[in-house]
TIDO-485644 format. One line per 3 residues: number of its first residue (from 1); their letters; for each residue y, z, x of C-alpha. Coordinates in pm, 1 decimal, always signed. Example, Ala and Ser with C-alpha at 12.3 -4.5 7.8 and 13.67 -1.06 7.14 Angstrom:
2
1 = AS = -450.0 +780.0 +1230.0  -106.0 +714.0 +1367.0 .
***
This chain:
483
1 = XXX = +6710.6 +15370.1 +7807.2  +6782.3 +15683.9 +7619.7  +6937.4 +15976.6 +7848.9 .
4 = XXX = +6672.0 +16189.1 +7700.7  +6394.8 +15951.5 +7847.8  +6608.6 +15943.6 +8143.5 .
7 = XXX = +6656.9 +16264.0 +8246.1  +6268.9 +16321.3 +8222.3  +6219.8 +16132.3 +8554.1 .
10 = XXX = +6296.7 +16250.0 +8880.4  +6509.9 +15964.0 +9120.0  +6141.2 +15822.4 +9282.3 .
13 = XXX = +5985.0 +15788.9 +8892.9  +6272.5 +15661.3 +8847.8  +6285.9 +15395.5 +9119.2 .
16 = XXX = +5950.4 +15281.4 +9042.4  +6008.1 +15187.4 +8639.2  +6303.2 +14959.2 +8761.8 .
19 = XXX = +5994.4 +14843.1 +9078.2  +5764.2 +14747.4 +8716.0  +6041.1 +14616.3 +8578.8 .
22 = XXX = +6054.9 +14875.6 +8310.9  +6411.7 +14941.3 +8313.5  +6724.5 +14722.1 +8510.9 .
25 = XXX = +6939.9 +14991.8 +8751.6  +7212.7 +14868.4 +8499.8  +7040.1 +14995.8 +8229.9 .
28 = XXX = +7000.6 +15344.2 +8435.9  +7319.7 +15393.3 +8531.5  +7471.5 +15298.4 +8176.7 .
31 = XXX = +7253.6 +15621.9 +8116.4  +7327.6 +15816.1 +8414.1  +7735.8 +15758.6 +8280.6 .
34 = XXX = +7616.9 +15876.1 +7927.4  +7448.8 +16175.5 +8064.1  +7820.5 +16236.8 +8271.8 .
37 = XXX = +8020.1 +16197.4 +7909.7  +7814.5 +16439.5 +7738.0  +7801.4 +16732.6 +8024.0 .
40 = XXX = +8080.4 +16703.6 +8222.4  +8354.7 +16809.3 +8006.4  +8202.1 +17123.4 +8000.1 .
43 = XXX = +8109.2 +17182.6 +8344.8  +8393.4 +16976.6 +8568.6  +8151.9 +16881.0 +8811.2 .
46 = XXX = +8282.2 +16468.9 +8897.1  +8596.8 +16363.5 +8960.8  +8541.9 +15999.8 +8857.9 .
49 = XXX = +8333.9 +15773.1 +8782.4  +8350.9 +15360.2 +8854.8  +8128.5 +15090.5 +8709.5 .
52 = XXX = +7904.6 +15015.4 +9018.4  +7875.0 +14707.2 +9220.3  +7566.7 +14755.0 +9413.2 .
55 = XXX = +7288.0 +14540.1 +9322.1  +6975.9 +14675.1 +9511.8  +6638.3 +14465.1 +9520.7 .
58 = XXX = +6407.6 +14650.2 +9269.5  +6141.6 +14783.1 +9474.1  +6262.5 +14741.9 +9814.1 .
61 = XXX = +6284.8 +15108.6 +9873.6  +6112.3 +15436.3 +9647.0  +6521.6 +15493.9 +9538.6 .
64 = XXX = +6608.3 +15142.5 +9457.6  +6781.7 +15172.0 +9110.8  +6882.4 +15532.8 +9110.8 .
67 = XXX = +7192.3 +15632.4 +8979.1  +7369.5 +15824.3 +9230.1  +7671.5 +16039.2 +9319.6 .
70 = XXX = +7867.5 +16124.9 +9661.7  +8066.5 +16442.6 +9662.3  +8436.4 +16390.8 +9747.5 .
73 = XXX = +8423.4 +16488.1 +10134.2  +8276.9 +16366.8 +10461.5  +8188.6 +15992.7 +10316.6 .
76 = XXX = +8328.7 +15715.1 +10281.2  +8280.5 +15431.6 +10052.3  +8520.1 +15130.2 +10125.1 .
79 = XXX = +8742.7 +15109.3 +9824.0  +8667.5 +15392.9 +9678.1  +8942.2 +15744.2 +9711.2 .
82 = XXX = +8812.6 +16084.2 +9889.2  +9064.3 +16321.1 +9870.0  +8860.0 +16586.0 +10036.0 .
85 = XXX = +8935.4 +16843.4 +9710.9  +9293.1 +16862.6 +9855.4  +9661.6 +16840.1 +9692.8 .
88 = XXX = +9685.5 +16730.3 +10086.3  +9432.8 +16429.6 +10111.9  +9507.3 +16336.0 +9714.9 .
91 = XXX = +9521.0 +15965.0 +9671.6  +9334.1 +15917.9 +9991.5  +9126.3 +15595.0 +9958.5 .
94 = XXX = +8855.5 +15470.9 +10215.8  +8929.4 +15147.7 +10423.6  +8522.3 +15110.4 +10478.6 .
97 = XXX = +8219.3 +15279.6 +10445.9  +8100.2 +15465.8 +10644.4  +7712.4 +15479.1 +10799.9 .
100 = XXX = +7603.8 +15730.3 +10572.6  +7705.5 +15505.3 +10292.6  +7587.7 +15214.2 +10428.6 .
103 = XXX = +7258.3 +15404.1 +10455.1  +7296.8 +15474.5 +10081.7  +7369.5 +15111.2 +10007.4 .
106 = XXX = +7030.8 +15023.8 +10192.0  +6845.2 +15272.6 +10028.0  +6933.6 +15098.5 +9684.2 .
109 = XXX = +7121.7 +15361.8 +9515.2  +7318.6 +15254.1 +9301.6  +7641.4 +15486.8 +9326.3 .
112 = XXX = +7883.2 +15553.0 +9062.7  +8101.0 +15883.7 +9122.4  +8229.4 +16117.7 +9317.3 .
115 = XXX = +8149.0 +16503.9 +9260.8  +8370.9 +16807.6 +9310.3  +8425.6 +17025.8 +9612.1 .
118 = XXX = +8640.1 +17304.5 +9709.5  +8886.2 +17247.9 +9908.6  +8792.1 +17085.7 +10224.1 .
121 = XXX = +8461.6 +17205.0 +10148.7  +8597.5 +17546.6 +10290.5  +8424.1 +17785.4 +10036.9 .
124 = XXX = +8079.8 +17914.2 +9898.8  +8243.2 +17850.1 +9515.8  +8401.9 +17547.3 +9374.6 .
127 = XXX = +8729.8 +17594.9 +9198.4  +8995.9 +17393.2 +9415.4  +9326.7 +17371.5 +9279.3 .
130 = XXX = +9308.1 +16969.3 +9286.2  +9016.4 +16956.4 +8981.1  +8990.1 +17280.3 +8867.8 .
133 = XXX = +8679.9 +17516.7 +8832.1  +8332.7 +17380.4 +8820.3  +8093.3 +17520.6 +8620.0 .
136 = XXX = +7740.4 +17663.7 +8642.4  +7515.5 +17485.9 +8331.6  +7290.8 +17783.0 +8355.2 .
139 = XXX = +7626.5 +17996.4 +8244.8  +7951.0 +17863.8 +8204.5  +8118.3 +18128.6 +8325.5 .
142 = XXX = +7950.3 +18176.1 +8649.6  +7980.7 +17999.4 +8979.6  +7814.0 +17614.6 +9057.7 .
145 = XXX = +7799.6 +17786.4 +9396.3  +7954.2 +17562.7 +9708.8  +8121.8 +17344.9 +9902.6 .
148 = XXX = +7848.2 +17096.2 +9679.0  +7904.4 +17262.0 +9416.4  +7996.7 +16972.6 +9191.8 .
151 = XXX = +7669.8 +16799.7 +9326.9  +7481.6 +17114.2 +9185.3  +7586.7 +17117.1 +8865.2 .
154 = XXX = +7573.8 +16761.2 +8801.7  +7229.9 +16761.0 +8886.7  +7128.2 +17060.3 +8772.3 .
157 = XXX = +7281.7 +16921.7 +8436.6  +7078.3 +16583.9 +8418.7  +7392.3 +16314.7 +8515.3 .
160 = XXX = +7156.5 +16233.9 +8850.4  +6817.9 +16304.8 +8966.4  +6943.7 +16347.8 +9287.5 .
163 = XXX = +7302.1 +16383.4 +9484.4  +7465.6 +16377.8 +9792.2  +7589.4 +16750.5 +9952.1 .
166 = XXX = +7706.3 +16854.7 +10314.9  +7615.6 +17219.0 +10478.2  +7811.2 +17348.1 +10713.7 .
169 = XXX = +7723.8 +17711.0 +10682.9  +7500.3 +17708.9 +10350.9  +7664.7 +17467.2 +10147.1 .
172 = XXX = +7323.1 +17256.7 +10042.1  +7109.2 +17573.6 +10006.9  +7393.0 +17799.1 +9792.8 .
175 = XXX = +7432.2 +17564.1 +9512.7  +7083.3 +17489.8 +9490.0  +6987.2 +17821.3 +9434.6 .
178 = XXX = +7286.8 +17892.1 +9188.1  +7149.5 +17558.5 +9019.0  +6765.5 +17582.2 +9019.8 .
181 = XXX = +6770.6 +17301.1 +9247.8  +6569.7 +17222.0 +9565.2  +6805.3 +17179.9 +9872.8 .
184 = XXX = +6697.7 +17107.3 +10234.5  +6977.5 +17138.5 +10546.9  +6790.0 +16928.8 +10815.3 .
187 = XXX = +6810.3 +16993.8 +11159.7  +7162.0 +16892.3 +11366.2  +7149.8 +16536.0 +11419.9 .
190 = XXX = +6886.9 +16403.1 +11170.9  +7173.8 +16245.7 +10993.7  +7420.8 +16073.0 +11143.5 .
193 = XXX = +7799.7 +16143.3 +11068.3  +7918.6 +15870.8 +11235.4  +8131.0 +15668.2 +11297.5 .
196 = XXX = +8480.9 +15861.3 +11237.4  +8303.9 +16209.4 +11339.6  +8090.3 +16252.4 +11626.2 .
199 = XXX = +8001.7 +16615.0 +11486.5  +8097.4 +16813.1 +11217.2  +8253.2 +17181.6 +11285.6 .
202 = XXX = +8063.6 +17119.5 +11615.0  +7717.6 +17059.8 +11502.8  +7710.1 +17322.5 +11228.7 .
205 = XXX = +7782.7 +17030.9 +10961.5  +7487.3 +16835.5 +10837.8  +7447.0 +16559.2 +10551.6 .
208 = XXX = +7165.6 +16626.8 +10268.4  +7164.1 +16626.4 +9892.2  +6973.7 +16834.7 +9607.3 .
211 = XXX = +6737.6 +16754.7 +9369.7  +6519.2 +16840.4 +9119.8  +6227.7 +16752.5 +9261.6 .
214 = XXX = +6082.8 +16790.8 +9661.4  +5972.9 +16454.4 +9647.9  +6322.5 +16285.3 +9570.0 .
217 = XXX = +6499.4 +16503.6 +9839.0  +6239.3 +16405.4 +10121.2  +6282.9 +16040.5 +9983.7 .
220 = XXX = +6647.1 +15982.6 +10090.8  +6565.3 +16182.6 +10410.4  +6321.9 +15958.6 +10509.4 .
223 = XXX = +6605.8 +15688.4 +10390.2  +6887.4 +15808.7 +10575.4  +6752.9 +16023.8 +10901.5 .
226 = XXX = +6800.3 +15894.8 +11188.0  +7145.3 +15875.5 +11504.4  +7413.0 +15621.2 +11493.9 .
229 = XXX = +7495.9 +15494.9 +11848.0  +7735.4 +15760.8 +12015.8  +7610.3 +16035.8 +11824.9 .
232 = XXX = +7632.5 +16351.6 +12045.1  +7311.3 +16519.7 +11907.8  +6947.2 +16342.4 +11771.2 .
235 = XXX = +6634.4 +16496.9 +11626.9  +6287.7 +16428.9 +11706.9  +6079.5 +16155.3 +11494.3 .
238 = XXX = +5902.3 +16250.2 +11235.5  +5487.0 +16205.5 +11279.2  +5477.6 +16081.3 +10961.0 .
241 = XXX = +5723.0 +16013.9 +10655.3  +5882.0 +16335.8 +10479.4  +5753.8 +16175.6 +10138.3 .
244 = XXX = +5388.6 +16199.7 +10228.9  +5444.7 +16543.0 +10376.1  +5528.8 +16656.8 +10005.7 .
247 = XXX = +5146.6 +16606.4 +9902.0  +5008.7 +16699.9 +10247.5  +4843.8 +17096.1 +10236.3 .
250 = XXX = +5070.2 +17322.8 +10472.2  +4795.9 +17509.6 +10606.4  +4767.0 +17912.1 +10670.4 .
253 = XXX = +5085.2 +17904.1 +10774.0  +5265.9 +18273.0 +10935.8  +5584.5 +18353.5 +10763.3 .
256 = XXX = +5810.8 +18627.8 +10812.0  +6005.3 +18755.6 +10568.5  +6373.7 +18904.9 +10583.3 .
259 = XXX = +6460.8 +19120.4 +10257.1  +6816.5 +19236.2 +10408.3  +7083.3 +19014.8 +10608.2 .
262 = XXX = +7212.8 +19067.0 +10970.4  +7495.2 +19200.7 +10850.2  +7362.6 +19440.9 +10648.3 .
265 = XXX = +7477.8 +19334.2 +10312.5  +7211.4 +19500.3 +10059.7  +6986.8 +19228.6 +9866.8 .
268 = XXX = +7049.0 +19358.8 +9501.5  +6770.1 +19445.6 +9281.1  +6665.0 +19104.0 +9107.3 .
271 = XXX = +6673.7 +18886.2 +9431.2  +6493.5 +19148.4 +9573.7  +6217.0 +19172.2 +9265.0 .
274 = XXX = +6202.0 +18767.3 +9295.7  +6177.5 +18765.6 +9688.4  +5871.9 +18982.1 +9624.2 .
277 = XXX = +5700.0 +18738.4 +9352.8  +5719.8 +18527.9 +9609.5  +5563.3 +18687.3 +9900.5 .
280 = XXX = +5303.0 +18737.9 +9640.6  +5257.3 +18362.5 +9552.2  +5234.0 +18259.2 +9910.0 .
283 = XXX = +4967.1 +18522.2 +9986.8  +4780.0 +18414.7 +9714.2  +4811.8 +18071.1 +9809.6 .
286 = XXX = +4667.1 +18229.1 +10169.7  +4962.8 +18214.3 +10381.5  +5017.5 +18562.6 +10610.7 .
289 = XXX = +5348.6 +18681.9 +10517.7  +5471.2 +18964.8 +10744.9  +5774.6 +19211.1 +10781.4 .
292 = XXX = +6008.7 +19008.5 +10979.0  +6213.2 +19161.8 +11280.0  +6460.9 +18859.8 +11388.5 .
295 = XXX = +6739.5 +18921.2 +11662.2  +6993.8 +18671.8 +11568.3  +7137.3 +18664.7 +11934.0 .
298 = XXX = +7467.2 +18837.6 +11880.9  +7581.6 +19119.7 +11663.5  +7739.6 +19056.3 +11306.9 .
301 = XXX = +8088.0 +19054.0 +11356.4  +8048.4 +18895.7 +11710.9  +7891.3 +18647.9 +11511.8 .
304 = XXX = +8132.8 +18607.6 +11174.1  +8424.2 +18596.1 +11477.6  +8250.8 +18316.8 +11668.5 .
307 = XXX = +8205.9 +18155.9 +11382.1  +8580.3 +18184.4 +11241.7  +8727.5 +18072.9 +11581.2 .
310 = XXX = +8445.5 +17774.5 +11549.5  +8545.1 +17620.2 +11187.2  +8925.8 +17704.0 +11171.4 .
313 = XXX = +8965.4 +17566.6 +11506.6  +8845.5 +17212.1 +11368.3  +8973.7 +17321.7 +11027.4 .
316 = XXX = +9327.9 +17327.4 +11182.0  +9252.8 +17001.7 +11335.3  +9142.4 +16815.8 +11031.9 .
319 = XXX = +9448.4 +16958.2 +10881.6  +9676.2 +16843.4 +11139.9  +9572.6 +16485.2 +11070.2 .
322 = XXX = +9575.3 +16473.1 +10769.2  +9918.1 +16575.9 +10707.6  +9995.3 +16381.5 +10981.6 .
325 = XXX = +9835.2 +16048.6 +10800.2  +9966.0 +16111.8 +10433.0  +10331.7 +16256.1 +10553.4 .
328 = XXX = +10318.6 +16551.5 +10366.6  +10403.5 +16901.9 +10490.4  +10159.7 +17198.2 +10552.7 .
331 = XXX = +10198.7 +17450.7 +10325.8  +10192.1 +17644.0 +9940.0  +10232.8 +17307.5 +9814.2 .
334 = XXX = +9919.1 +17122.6 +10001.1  +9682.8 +17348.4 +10069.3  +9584.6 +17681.4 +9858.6 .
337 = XXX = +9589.9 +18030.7 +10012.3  +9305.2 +18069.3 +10179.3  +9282.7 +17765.3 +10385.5 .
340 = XXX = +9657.3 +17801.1 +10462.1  +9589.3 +18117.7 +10619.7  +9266.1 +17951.7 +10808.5 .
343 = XXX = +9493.6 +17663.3 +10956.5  +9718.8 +17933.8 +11095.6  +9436.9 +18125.9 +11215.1 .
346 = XXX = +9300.1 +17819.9 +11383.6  +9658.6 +17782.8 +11534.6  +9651.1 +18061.2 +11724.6 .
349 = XXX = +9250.9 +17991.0 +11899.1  +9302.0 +18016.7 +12282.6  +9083.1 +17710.0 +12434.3 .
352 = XXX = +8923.3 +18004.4 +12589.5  +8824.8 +18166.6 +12259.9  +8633.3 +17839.9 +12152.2 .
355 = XXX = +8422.4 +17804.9 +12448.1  +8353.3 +18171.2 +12401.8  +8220.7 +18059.5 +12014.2 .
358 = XXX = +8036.9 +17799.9 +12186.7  +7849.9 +18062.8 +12369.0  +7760.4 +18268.3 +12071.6 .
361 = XXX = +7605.5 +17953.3 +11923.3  +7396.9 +17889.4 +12203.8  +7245.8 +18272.1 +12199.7 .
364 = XXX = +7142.0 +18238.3 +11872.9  +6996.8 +17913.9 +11875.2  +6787.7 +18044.8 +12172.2 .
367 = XXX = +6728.1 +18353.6 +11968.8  +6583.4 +18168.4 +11663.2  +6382.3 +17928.4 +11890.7 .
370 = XXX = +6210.6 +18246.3 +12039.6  +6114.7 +18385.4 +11650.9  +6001.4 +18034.6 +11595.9 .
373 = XXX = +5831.0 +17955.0 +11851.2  +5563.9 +18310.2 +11713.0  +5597.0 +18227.0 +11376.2 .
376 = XXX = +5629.7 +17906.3 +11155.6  +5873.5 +17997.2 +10912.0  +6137.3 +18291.1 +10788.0 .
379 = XXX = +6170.5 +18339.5 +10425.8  +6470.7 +18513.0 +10314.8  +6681.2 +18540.5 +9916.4 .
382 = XXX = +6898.4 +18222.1 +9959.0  +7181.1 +18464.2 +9809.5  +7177.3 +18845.9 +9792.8 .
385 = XXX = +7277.6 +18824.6 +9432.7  +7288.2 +18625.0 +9133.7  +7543.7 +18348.4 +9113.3 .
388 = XXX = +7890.5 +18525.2 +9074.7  +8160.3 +18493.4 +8749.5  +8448.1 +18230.7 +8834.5 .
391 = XXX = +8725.6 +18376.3 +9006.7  +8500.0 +18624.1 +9197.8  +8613.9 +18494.0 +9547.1 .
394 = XXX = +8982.0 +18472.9 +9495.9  +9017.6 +18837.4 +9379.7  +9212.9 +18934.5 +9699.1 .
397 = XXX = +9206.0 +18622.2 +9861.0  +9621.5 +18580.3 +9951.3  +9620.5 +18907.0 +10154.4 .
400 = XXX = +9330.7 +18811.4 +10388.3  +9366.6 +18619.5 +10710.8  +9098.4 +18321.7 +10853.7 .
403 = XXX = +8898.6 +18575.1 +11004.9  +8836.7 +18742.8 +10641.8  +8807.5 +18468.0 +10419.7 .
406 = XXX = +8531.5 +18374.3 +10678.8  +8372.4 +18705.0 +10649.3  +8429.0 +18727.1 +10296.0 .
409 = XXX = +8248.3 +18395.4 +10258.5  +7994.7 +18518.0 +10466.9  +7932.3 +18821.7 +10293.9 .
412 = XXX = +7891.2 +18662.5 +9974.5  +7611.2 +18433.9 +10166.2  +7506.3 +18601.8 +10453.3 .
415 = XXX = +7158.4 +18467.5 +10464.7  +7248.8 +18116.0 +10568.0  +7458.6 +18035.0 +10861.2 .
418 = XXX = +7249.1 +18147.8 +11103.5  +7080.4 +17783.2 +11086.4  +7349.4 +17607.7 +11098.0 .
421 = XXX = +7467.3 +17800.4 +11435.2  +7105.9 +17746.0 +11560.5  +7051.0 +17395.3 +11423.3 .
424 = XXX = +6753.1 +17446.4 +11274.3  +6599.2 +17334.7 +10919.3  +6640.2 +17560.5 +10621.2 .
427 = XXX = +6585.9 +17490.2 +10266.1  +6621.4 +17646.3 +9935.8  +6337.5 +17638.8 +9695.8 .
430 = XXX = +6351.6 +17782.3 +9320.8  +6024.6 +17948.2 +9274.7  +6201.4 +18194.9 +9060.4 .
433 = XXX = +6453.1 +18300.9 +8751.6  +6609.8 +18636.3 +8636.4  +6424.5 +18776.7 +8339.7 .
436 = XXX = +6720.9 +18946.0 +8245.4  +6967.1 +18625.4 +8223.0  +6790.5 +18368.6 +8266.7 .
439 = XXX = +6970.3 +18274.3 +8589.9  +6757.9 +18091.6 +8875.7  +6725.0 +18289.9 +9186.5 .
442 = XXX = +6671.0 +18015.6 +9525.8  +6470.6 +18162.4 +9813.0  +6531.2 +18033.8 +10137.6 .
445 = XXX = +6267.4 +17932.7 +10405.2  +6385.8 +17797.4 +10738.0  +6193.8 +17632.0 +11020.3 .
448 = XXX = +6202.6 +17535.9 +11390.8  +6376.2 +17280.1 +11571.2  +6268.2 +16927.0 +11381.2 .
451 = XXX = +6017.6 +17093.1 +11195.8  +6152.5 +16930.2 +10820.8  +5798.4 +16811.5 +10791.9 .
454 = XXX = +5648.1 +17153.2 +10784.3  +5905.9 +17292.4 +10464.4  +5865.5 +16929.0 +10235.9 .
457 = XXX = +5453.9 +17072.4 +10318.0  +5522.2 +17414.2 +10180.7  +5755.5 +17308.3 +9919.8 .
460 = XXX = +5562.7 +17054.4 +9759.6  +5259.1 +17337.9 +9753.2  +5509.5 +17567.8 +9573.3 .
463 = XXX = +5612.2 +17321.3 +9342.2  +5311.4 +17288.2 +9225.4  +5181.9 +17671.8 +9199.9 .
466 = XXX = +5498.2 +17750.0 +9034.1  +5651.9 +17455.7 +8916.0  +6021.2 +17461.2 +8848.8 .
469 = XXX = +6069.2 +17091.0 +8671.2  +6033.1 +17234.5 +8334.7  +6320.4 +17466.0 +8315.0 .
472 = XXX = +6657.1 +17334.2 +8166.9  +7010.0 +17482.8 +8219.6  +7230.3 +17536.4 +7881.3 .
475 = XXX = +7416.8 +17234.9 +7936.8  +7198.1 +17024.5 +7994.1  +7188.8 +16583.4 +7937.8 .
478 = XXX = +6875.9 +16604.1 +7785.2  +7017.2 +16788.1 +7468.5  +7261.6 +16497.6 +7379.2 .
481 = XXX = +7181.3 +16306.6 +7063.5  +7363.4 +15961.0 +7101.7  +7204.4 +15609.6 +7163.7 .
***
């Protein structure tokens, strides 16, 4: 198969030429590591690839065949290294899978790489120290956005259809809207993390990927969605498979829409100009959109402090173990500024301090539950701006403690970890671009408790009122002229 017949399929059109026997997954994924050769030199999105050894039954599921890639962080294929973007964890190779990848296995993927992450996924941008800076294919000198950043740009590029990504306080949603990708965070314990974690960052980590299509990222949900036994959290069932939600009509449904964060960071003019298209196109598509007034439960920096005391607490943990499993010291020469400072931050929370954090996340969970429980979504910008030049976040970066890198972090994205504190769904969709550069802009609509079904309804509607599927990134697989 040629890559540019390849990368006109999504992962589920894909699936079903290898079901007709069309195409052999060996065949896709000699194509999926063409597609890598071409792009990724230019936007340093996977750390490696390895010649496959799955053999899935064509058929057996809608993803059997697809070529697929796991980003470097949070799982673990037996064999195969995850050095967690780290100079810490480098080397680090996985003694088994774990049940997300066993889940993969099942679902027939057929997985090949590993993509790029900042370090220990701590950070809206990808440019860890270990692999360098990956780039956005829209602009290569922009950010892929993070921690899944490297699964953003390699999809966004054409090397896969669709990729695994982790969100622990946007990181699904941010490079999905700095890729022109769809990205959905399900609700806390849809997917299990088992069996080495029980949670991740207590409950505001979730598994997901991004795609180019709704239908492909409701696929693997429907593939990998459901608790482990032991896990601390589970969701409620579905009524009905996310893949025929993505054709089912949404209904009049009552949005409310948030132009401005919590915090009180300013949405800038072209996310703003794009939010309003899209009030526009769901009115016209007969949905009541209204001016949104959401108490998120706490105030901002009671919020960005629970938060810090939350994630460098287990940061400093992770850390601990690490160094503690590979013999290697804590310091400049392991683990770049930022996160340094976070372990030390996370050093000095009292036990005290955390279950105070704890607190905050249960007030705004029962914050959002009230909204959502009078409305049945909240559409906000994914980002307040446009995806930032490389090197943006580390301009001042050594002089700030764990508290400001966190705030930092979530000033740059201050739209999205509200649902990860609450728990609830969120998604970004990319119903619209930049006139100016050409840039996609992601807006984000979030849900209630379990209610995934209810967003693959609304997204599929907008993906087919403004469909996204055409537009192609400069870099992009597609282009390449080989076999």
């Amino acid at each position: 198969m040629r890559v540019s017949e390849y990368v006109s399929h999504d992962a589920v059109g894909l699936a079903e030429l290898v079901a007709q026997g069309e195409v052999t997954p060996a065949e896709l994924e000699a194509a999926a590591r063409e597609a890598a050769q071409a792009v990724n030199p230019r936007i340093n999105a996977i750390v490696e690839t390895w010649q496959a050894d799955d053999e899935p039954t064509p058929g057996s599921t809608p993803l059997s065949g697809v070529p697929f890639l796991i980003k470097d962080i949070a799982v673990a294929m037996a064999g195969r290294r995850m050095e967690l973007g780290s100079r810490l964890a480098a080397g680090n190779v996985s003694g088994a899978d774990s049940a997300l990848m066993l889940r993969f296995r099942r679902a027939g993927l057929v997985t090949f790489g590993r993509t790029t992450t900042p370090e220990l996924a701590y950070s809206n941008t990808t440019e860890p120290v270990l692999y360098g800076a990956t780039r956005n294919p829209w602009n290569l000198e922009r950010s892929a956005g993070g921690s899944s950043g490297g699964a953003g740009a390699a999809v966004a590029a054409g090397v896969v259809p669709i990729a695994h990504a982790t969100d622990a306080a946007g990181s699904i949603r941010i490079p999905a809207a700095h890729n022109g990708l769809f990205g959905l965070k399900p609700t806390r314990g849809r997917v299990s993390a088992g069996p080495h974690f029980d949670e991740i960052f207590n409950g505001l980590g979730v598994h997901g990927s991004v795609s180019r299509t709704v239908r492909d990222s409701a696929a693997l949900l429907d593939q990998i969605r459901g608790p482990e036994p032991g896990d601390p959290y589970s969701a409620p069932e579905p009524s009905r498979p996310y893949a025929e939600e993505v054709t089912r009509h949404p209904g009049p449904l009552r949005i409310g829409v948030l132009t401005h964060a919590w915090g009180g960071r300013r949405t800038t003019t072209p996310v703003a100009d794009a939010l309003a298209r899209t009030v526009r196109l769901l009115e016209s598509l007969g949905h009541h959109v209204v001016e949104a007034e959401v108490e998120l439960g706490a105030d901002w920096e009671e919020f960005v402090l629970a938060n810090a005391r939350l994630s460098t607490a287990n940061l400093t943990a992770s850390i601990d173990e690490l160094a503690a499993a590979f013999d290697r010291p804590i310091g400049p020469s392991t683990l770049e500024p930022p996160v340094l400072a976070s372990y030390h931050y996370g050093q000095r929370v009292s036990g005290a301090q955390f279950v105070a954090a704890l607190t905050i996340r249960n007030r705004v969970a029962r914050s959002l539950a009230r909204y959502f429980d009078a409305h049945d979504m909240l559409l906000t910008p994914t980002l307040p701006e446009l995806p930032v030049p490389l090197g943006s976040h580390a301009e001042g970066a050594d002089a700030l403690d764990g508290l400001g890198w966190l705030r930092r972090l979530f000033d740059l994205a201050p739209f999205s970890a509200a649902f990860n504190v609450a728990g609830t769904p969120a998604m970004s969709v990319p119903v619209a671009a930049d006139a100016g550069t050409g840039l996609p802009i992601g807006m984000q609509f979030a849900a209630g408790h379990g209610r995934e079904g209810r967003l693959f309804r609304l997204a599929g509607q907008l993906e087919q009122a403004s469909p996204w599927s055409g537009r192609a990134p400069t870099v992009w697989a597609g282009n390449h002229t080989g076999r």
